[in-house]
C-alpha positions as CSV (number, residue, x, y, z in Angstrom):
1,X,0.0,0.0,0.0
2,X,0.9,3.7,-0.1
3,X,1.0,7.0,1.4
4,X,-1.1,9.7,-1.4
5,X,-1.9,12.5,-0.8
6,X,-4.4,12.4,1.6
7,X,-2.5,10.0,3.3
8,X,0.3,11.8,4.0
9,X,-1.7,14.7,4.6
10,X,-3.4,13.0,7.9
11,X,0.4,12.1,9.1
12,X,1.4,15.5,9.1
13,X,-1.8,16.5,10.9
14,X,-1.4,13.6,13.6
15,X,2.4,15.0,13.9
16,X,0.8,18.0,14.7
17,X,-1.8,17.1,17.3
18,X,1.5,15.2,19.0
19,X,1.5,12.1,18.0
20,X,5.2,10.5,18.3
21,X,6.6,8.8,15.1
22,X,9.8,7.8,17.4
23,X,9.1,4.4,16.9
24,X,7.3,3.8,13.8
25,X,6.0,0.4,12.4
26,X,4.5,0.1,9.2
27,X,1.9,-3.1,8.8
28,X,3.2,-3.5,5.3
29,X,6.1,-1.5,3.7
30,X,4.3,1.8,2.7
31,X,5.5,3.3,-0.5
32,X,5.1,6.9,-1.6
33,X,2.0,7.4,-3.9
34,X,2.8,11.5,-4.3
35,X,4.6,13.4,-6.4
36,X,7.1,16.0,-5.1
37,X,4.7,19.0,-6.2
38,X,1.8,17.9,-4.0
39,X,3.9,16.4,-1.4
40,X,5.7,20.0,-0.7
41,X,2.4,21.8,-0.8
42,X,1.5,19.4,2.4
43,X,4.6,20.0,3.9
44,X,4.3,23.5,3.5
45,X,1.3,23.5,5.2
46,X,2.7,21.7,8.2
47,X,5.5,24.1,8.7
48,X,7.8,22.0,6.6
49,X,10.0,23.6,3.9
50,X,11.6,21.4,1.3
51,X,12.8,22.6,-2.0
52,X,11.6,20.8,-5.2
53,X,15.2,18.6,-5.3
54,X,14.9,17.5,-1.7
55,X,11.3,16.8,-2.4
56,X,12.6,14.5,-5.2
57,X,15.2,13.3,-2.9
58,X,12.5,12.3,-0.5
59,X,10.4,10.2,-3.0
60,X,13.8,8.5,-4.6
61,X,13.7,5.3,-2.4
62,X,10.0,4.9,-3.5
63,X,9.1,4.0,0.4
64,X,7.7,5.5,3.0
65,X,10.7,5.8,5.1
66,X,12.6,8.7,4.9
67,X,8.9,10.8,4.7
68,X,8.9,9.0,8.1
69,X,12.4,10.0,9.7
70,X,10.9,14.0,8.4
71,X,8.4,13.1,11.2
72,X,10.7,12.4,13.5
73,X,10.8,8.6,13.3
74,X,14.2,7.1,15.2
75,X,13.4,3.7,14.4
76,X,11.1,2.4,11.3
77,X,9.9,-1.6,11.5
78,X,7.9,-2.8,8.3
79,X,6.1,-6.0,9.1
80,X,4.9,-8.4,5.5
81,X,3.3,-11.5,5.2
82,X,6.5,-12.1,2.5
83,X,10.0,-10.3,1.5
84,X,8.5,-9.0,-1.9
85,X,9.5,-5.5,-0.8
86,X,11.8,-6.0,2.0
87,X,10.2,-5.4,5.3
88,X,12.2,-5.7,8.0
89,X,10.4,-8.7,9.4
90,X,8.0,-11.0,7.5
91,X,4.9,-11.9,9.8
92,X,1.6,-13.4,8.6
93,X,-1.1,-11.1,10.7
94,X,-3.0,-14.5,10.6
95,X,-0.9,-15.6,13.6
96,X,0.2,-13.8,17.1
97,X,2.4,-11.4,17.0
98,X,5.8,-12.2,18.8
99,X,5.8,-10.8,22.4
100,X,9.5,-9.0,21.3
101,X,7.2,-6.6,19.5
102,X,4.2,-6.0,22.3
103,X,4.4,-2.3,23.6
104,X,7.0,-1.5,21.8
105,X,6.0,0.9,19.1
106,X,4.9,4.9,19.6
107,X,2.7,4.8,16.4
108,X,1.6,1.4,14.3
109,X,0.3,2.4,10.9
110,X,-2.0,0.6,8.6
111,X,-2.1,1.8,5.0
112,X,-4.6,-0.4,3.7
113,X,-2.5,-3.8,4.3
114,X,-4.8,-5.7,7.4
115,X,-7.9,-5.3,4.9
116,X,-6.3,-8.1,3.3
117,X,-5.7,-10.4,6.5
118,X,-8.3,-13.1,6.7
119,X,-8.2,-13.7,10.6
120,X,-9.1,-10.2,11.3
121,X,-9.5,-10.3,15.0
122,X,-6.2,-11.3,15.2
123,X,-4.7,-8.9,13.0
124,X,-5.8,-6.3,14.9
125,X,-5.1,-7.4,18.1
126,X,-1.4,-7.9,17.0
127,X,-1.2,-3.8,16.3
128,X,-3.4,-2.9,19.5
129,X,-0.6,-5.2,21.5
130,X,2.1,-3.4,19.2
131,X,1.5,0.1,20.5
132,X,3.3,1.1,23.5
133,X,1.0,3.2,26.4
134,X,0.5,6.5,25.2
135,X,0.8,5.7,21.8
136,X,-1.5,5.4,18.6
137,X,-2.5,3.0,16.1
């Protein structure tokens, strides 16, 4: 899945309402879905100001990552059902989430990936148990 315009428009609004991105993990490996135009006309409306190359620069990788670390993310964890895109860990949201990962993470994001898990109840419960207290999924 992807962060478009919209989407990265409600992560720079959460930023701004305090959530913490310190500790990020992505259920699926977001890409970027924005090009640098639209994505520094958000910015811009956030407070951020990025020139059209380090727009460009941003959106290179193709993931969501270094649109992330702008947030203020320290530490990014993608979590896949495979290694297609190179999360850092593969988990099937079918099945209980490891309890290395429980109240771990300051934010847990979804871009349209658990829509696609057929044990849904678990899936969810997985990023409920991922965010640490105080956090948001």
């Amino acid at each position: 899945m992807a962060f478009d315009i919209h989407g990265t428009k409600f992560l720079l609004l959460a930023r701004k309402l305090g959530v913490s991105f310190e500790e990020t993990a992505m259920i699926g490996r977001q890409t970027m879905l924005i090009d640098s135009g639209l994505l520094q006309k958000n910015l811009a409306q956030f407070g951020f100001s990025l020139d059209q190359a380090e727009a460009e620069k941003l959106l290179d990788e193709g993931f969501a990552e270094s649109f992330l670390k702008l947030l203020g993310a320290r530490e990014i964890v993608s979590f896949d059902a495979s290694d297609f895109e190179k999360p850092t860990f593969v988990h099937d949201f079918n099945q209980p989430i490891s309890e290395r990962f429980k109240n771990r993470f300051s934010v847990v994001i979804d871009g349209g990936t658990l829509e696609h898990v057929f044990n849904f109840p678990t899936a969810i419960k997985n990023c409920m148990e991922m965010v640490k207290t105080g956090g948001y999924f």
